[in-house]
Each structure stands twice: as C-alpha cells, then as structure tokens.
N, C-alpha and C positions, 0 to 999 in steps of 0.2 A: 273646561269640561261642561260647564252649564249652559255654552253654547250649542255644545250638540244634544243635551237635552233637550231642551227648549227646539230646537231644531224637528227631534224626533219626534215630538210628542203632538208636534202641528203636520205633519206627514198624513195624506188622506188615502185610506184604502186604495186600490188601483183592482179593478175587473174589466176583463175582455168587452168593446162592446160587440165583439162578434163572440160572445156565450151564450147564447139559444142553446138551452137545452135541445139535442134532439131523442131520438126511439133510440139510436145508438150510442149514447155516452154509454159510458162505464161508471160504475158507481163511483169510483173515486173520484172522478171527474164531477157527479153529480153534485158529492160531498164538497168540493172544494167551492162551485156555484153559492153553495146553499151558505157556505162559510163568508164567501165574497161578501153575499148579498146582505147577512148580519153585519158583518163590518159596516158594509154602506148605511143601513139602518142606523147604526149605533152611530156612527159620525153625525147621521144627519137630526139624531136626536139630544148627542151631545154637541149638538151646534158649530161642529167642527167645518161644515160644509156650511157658507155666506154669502158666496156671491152670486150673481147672474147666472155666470160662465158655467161655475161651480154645478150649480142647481140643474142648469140646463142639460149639464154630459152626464149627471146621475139619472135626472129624466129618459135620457136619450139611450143607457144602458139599461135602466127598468123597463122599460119601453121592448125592448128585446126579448127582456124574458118573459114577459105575458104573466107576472104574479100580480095577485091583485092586494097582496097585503104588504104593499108600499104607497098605498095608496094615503094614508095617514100621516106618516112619516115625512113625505113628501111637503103634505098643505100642511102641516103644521108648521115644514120649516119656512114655507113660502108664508105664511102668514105671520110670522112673527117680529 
C-alpha cells in the first residue's frame, strides 16, 4: 500500500498544451485552466517538476497561455 502512495504523491499535474484560453470558453472551462495552472505552479514550487524534459513541456504549456505570473515559478525552478 505504500507503494501506491509513494506512487501518487510523485504524479505531476497534466494540462492541455492546446488550452489557450479563447473569447469563447465557458467559465467552467476557464475555472478548470486557472485550477490547472496552480497545480503547475505548486508542483513547480514544491519541486516536484526536475528535470529538462520536465521544465521544458511546462514551458511549452505556459507559453500557450500567455500569463505572465509564471514567470517566477518557472526561474526559480530553473535556477535552483
């Protein structure tokens, strides 16, 4: 059983990288984005996101959404 703990607990977010917001989402749709994108953050502050590859497809999905307040998140994890 502690293996699927240990299991779940290293499990990384997952978002669309084709989630651009557009003028037509729906809010809930919005809401679920904005939910995404904290998970991404919190991973990437709880240092759950480490490697290259890693960094790279969280890049590559912020990059999409055009926010700029991952901008932090990001170099901190890159720099550490």
């Amino acid at each position: 059983m502690a293996f699927a703990t240990a299991a779940a607990a290293h499990t990384r977010p997952q978002i669309s990288s084709s989630a651009a917001p557009s003028t037509t989402t729906s809010r809930s749709s919005e809401d679920r984005l904005l939910a995404q994108k904290r998970a991404m953050i919190a991973a990437l502050n709880e240092h759950r996101i480490n490697t290259i590859g890693e960094l790279r497809r969280v890049e590559r999905i912020f990059a999409t959404l055009g926010s700029p307040d991952v901008t932090q998140p990001m170099t901190a994890a890159c720099t550490r």
